[in-house]
N, CA, C and O atoms as a GROMACS GRO file, in nm:
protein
  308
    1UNK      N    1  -4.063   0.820  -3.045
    1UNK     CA    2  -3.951   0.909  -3.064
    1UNK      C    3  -3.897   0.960  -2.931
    1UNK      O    4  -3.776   0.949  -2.912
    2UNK      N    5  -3.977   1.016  -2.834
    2UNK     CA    6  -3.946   1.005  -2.706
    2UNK      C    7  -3.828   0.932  -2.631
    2UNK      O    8  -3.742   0.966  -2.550
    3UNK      N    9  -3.865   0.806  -2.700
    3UNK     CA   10  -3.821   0.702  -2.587
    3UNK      C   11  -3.674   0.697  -2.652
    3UNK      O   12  -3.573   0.690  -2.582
    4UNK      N   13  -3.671   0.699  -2.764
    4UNK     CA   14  -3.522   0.731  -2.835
    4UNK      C   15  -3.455   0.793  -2.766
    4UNK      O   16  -3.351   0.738  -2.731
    5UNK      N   17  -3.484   0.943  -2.710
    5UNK     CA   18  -3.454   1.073  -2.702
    5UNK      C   19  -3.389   1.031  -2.484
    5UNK      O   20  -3.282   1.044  -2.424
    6UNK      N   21  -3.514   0.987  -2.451
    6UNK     CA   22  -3.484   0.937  -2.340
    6UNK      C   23  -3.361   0.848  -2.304
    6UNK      O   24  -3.266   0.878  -2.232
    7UNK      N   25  -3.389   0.711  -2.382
    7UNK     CA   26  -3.247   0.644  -2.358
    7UNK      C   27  -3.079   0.702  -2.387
    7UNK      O   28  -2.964   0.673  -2.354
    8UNK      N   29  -3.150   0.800  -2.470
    8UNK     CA   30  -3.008   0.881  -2.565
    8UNK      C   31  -2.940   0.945  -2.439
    8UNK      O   32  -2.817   0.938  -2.428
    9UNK      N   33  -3.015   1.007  -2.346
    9UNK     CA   34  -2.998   1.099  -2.234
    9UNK      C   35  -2.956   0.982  -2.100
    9UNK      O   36  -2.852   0.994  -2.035
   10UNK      N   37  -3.017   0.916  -2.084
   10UNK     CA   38  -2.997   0.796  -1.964
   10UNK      C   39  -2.831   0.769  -1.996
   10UNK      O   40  -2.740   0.804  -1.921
   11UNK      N   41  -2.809   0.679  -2.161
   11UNK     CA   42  -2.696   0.637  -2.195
   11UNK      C   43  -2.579   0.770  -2.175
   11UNK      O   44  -2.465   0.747  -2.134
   12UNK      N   45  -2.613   0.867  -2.200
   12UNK     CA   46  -2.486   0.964  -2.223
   12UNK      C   47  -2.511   1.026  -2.051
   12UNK      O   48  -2.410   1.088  -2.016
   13UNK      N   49  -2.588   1.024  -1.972
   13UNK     CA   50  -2.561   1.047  -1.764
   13UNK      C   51  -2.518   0.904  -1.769
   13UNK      O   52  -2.407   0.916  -1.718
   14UNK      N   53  -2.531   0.790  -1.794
   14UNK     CA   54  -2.446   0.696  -1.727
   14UNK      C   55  -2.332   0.690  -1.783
   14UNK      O   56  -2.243   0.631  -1.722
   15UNK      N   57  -2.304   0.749  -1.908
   15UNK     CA   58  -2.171   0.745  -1.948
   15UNK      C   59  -2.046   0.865  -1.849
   15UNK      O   60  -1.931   0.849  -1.806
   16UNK      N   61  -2.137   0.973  -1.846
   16UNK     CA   62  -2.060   1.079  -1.781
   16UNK      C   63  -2.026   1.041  -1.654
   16UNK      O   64  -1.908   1.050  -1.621
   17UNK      N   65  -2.110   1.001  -1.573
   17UNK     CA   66  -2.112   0.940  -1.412
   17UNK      C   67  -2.007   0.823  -1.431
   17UNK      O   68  -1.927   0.804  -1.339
   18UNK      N   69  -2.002   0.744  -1.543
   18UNK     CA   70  -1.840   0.609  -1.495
   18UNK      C   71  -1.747   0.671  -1.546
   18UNK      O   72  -1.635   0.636  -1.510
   19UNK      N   73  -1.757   0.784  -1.650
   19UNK     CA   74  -1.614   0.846  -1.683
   19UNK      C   75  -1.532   0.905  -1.536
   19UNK      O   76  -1.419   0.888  -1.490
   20UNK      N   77  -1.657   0.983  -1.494
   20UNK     CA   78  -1.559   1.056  -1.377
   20UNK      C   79  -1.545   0.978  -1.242
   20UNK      O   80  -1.499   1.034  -1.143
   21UNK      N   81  -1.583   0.853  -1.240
   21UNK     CA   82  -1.616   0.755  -1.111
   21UNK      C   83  -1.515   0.665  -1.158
   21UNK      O   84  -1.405   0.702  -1.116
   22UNK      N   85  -1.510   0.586  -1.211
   22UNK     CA   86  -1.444   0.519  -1.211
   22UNK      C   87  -1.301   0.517  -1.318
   22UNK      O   88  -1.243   0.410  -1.338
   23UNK      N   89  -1.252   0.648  -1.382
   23UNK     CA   90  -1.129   0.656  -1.457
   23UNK      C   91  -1.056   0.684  -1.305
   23UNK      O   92  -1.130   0.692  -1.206
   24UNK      N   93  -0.892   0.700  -1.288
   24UNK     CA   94  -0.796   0.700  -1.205
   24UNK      C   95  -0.796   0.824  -1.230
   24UNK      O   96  -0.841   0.888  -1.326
   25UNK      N   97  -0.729   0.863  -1.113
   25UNK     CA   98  -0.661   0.982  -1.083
   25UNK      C   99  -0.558   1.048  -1.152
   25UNK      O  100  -0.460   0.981  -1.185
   26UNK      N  101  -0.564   1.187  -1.184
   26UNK     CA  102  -0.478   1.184  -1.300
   26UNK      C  103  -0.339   1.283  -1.289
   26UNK      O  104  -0.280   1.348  -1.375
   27UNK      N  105  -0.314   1.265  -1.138
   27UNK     CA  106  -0.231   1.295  -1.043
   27UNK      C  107  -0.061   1.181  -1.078
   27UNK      O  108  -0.068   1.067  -1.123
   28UNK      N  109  -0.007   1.210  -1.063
   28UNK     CA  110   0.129   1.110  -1.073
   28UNK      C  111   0.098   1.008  -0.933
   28UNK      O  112   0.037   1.041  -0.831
   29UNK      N  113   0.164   0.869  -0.965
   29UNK     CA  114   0.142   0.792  -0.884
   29UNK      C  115   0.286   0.828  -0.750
   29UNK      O  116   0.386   0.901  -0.746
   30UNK      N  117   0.217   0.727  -0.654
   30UNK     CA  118   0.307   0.805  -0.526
   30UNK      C  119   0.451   0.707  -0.552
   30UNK      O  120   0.465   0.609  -0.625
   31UNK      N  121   0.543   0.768  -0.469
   31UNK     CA  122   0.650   0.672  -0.533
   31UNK      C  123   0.680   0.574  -0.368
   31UNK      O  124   0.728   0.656  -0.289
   32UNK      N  125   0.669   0.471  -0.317
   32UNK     CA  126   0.693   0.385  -0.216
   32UNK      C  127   0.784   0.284  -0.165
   32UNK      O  128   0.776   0.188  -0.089
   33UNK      N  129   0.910   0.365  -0.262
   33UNK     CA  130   1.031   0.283  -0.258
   33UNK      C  131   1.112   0.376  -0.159
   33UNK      O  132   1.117   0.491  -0.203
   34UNK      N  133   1.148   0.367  -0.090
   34UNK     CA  134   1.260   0.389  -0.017
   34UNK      C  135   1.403   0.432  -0.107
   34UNK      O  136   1.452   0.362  -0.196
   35UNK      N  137   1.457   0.574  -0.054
   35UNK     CA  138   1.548   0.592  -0.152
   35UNK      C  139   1.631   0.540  -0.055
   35UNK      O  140   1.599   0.501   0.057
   36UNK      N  141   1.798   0.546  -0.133
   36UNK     CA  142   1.908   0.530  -0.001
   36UNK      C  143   1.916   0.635   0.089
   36UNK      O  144   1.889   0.755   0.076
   37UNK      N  145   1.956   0.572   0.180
   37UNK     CA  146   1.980   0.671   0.276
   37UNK      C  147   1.834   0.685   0.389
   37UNK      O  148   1.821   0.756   0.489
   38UNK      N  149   1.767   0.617   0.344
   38UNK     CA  150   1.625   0.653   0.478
   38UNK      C  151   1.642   0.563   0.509
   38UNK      O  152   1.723   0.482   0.463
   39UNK      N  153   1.572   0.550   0.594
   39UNK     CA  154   1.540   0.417   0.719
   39UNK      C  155   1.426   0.445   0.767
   39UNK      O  156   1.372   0.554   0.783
   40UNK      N  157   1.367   0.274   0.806
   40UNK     CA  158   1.211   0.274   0.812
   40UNK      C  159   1.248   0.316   0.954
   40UNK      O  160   1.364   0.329   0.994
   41UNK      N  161   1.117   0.339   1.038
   41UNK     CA  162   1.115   0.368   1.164
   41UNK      C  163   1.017   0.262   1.210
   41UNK      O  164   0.898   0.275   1.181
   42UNK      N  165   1.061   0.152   1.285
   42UNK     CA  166   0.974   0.118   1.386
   42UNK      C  167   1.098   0.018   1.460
   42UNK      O  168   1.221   0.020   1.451
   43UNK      N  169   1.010  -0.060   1.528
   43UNK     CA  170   1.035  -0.148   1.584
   43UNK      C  171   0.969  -0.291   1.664
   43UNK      O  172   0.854  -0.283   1.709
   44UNK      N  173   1.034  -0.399   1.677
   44UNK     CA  174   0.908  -0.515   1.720
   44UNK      C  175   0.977  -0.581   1.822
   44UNK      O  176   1.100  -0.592   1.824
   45UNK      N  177   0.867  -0.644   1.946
   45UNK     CA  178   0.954  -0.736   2.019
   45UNK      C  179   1.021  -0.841   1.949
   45UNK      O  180   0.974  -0.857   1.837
   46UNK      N  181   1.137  -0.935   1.985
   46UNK     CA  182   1.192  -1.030   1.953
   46UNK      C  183   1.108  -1.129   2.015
   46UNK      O  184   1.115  -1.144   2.137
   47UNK      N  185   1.007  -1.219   1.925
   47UNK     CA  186   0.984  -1.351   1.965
   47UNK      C  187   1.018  -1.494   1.989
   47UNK      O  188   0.977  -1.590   2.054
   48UNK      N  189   1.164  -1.447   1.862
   48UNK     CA  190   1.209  -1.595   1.862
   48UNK      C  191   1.320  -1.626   1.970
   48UNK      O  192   1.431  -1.576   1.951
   49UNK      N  193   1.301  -1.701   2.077
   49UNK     CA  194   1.339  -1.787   2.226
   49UNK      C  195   1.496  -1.822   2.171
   49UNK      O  196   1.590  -1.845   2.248
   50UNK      N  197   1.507  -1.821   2.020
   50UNK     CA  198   1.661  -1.905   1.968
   50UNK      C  199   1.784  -1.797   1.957
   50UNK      O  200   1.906  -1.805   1.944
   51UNK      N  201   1.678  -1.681   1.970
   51UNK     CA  202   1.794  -1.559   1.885
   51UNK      C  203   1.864  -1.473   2.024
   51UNK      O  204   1.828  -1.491   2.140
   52UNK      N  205   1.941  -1.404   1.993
   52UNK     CA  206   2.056  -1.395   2.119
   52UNK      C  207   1.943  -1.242   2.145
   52UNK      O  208   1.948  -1.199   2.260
   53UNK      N  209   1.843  -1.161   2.043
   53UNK     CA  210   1.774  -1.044   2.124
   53UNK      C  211   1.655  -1.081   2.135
   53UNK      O  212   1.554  -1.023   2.096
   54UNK      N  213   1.666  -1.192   2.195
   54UNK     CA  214   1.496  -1.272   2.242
   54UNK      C  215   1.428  -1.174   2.364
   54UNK      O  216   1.480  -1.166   2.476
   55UNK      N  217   1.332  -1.118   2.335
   55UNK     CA  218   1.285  -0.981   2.408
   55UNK      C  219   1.270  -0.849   2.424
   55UNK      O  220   1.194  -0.782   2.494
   56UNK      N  221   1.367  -0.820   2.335
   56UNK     CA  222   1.468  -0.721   2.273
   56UNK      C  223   1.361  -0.650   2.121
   56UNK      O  224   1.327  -0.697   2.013
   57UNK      N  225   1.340  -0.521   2.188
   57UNK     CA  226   1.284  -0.427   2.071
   57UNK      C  227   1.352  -0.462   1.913
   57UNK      O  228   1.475  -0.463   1.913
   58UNK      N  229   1.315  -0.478   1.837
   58UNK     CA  230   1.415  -0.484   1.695
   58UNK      C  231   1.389  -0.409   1.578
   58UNK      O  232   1.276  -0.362   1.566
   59UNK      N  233   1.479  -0.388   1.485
   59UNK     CA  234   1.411  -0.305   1.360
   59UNK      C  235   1.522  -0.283   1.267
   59UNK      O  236   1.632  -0.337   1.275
   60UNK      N  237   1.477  -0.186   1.164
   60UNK     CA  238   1.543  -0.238   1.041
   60UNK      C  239   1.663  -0.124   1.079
   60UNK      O  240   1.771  -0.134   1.022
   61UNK      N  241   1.636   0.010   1.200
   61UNK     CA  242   1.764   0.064   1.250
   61UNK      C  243   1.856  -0.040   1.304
   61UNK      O  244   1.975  -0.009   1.290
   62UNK      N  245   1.840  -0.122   1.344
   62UNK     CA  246   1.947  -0.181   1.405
   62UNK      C  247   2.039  -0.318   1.278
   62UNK      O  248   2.099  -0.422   1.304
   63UNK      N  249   2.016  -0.266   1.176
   63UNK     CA  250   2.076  -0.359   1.072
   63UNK      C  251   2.140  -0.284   0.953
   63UNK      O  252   2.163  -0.336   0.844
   64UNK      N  253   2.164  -0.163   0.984
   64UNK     CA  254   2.178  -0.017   0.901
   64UNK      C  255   2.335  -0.082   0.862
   64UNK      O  256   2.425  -0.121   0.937
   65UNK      N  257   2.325  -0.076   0.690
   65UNK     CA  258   2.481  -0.117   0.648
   65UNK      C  259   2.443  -0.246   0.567
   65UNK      O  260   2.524  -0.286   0.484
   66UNK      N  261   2.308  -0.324   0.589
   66UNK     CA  262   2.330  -0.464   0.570
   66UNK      C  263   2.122  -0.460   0.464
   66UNK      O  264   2.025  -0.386   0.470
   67UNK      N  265   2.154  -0.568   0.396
   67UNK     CA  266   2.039  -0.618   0.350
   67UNK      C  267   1.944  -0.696   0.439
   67UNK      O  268   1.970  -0.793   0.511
   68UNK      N  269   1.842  -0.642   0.422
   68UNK     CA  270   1.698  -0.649   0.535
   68UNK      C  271   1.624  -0.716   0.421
   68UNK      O  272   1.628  -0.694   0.300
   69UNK      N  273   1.571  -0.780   0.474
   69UNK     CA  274   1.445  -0.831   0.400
   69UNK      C  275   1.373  -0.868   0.567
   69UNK      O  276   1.421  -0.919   0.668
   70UNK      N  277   1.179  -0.789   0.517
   70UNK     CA  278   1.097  -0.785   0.590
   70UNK      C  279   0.973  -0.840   0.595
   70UNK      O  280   0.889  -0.798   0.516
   71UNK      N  281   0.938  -0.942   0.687
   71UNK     CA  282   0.850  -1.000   0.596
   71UNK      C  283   0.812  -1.051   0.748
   71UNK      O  284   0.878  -1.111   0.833
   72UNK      N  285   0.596  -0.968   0.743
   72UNK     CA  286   0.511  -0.998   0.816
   72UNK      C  287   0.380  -1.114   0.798
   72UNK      O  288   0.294  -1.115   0.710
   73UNK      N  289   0.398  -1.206   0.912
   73UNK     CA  290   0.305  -1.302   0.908
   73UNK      C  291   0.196  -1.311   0.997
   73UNK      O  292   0.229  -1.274   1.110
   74UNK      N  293   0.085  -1.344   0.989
   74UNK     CA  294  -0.004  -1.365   1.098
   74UNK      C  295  -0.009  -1.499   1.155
   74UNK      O  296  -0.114  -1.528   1.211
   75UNK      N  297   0.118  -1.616   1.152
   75UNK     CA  298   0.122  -1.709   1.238
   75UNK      C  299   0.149  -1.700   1.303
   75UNK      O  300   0.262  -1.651   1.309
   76UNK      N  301   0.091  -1.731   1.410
   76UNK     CA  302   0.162  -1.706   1.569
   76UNK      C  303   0.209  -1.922   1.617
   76UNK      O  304   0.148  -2.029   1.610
   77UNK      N  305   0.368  -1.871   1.667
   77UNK     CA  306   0.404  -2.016   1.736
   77UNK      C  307   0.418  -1.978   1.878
   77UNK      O  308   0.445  -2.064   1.962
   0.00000   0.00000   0.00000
């Protein structure tokens, strides 16, 4: 009868311990869209030798007005 009583207690602490471990946060999620009107802040050297700001700091300020698409790779040529 014990051992009933035991597992009864094991099962309902491991139940309590993944309820609060592993359910989500119950906070609103963050929102990571960019509204209009902001602009990212950075900037990168120009690598490509073909483009007229070959050297030249660049970023998504300097395209303000126009559709950006951003897109980071780890190939290096």
């Amino acid at each position: 009868m014990n051992n009933i009583k035991l597992i009864k207690t094991l099962f309902l602490l491991f139940f309590i311990t993944f309820y609060f471990t592993a359910c989500e946060s119950l906070s609103p999620p963050k929102n990571n869209i960019i509204e209009e009107g902001e602009v990212l802040s950075f900037s990168l050297q120009n690598i490509n030798p073909n483009s007229t700001t070959f050297g030249n700091d660049v970023g998504p300020q300097d395209y303000l007005g126009k559709v950006v698409l951003i897109y980071f790779t780890n190939n290096e040529t």
